[in-house]
C-alpha positions in Angstrom: 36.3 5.2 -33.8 38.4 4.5 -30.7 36.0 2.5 -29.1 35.5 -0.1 -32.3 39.4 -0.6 -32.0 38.9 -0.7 -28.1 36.0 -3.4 -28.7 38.1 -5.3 -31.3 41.2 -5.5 -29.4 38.9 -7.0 -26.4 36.6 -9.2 -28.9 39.8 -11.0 -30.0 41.4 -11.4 -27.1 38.1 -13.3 -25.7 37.2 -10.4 -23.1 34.1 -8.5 -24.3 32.2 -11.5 -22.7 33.9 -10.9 -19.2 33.8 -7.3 -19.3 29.9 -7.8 -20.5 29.7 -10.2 -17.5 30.9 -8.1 -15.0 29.0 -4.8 -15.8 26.1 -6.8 -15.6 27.2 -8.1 -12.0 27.7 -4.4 -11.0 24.7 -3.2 -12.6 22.5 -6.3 -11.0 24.2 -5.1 -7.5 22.5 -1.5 -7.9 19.1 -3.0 -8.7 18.9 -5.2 -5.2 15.6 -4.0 -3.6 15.4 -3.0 0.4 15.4 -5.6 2.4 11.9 -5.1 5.5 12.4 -6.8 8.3 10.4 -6.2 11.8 10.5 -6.7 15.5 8.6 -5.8 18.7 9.3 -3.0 20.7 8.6 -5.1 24.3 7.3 -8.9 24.7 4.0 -7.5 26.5 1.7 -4.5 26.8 -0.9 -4.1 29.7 -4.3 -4.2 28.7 -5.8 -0.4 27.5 -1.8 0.8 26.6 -0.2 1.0 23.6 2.2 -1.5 22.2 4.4 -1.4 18.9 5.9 -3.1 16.4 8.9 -1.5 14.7 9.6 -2.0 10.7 13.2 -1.8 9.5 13.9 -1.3 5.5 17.5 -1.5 4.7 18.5 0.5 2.6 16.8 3.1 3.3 14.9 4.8 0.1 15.5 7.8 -0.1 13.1 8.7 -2.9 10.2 8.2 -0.8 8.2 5.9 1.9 7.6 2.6 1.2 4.5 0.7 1.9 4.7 -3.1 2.9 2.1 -6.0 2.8 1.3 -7.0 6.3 -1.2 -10.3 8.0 -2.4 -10.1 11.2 -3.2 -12.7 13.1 -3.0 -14.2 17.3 -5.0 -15.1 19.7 -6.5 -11.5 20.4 -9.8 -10.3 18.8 -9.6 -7.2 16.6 -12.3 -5.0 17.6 -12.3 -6.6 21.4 -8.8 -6.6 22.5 -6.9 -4.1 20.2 -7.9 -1.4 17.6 -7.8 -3.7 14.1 -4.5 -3.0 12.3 -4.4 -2.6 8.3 -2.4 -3.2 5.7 0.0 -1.8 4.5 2.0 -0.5 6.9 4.3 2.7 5.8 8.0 2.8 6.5 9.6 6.9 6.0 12.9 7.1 3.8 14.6 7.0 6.8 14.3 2.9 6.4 12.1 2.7 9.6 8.3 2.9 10.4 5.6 1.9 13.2 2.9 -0.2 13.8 1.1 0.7 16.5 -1.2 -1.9 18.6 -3.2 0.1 20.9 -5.1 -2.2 22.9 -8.5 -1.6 24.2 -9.7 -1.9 28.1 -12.6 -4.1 28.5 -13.9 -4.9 32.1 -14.7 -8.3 32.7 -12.5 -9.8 29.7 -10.6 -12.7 30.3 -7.5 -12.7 32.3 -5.3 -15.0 29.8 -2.5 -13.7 27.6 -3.7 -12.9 24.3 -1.2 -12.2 21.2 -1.0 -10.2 18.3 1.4 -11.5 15.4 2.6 -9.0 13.0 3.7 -11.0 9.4 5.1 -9.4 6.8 3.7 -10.1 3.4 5.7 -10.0 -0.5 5.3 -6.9 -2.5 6.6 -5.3 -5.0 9.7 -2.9 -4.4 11.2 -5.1 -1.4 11.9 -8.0 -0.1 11.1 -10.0 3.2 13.9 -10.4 5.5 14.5 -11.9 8.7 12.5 -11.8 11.4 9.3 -11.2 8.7 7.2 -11.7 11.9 6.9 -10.1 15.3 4.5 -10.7 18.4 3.2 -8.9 21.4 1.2 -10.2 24.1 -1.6 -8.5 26.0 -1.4 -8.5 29.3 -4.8 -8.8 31.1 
């Protein structure tokens, strides 16, 4: 019964719409998914070591992991110069996860740069921040 009166007093003085208004602000402001963002973790990697790509999720979820949408793409051959990388990548409730790029030795491969570019893809759950894409050079 108190609340009726409550909701009438509000009603006519023109401030159930407010009120409405701003729980719906607060509520929205709960509901913001995690923002992914990812970097590398050096510019270059020697040929036959491993290089890596670090994934940042802020907030953390700490519920569970979150997998992520990734692309792939660079000048270096998946399968010649690095181990192929899939998607999607998994970041741990902590809010951060890894990519690794192990490269592979080949003798007699060519002795330019080559580059792997890390993009991060839409999905559901989370959104793409900034940077969304990362790259790492292989050194020959």
């Amino acid at each position: 019964m108190r609340t009726k009166n409550i909701g009438k007093v509000l009603l006519s003085l023109g401030l159930m719409f407010v009120l409405g208004s701003a729980i719906t602000q607060v509520h929205g402001q709960d509901d913001k998914v995690p923002l992914i963002t990812i970097h590398s973790a050096g510019d270059a990697v020697q040929r036959g070591k491993t290089g890596a790509f670090v994934l940042n999720m802020n907030p953390g979820n700490m519920l569970g992991g979150t997998y992520v949408n990734i692309s792939v793409g660079g000048t270096a051959r998946p399968g010649v110069d690095y181990v192929a990388i899939v998607s999607p990548a998994y970041i741990a409730p902590s809010g951060y996860g890894t990519i690794l790029v192990q490269t592979l030795f080949n003798a007699g491969m060519s002795t330019q740069l080559r580059s792997v570019v890390v993009k991060l893809q839409p999905g559901p759950g989370y959104a793409v921040g900034e940077p969304g894409s990362a790259q790492i050079m292989i050194k020959p």
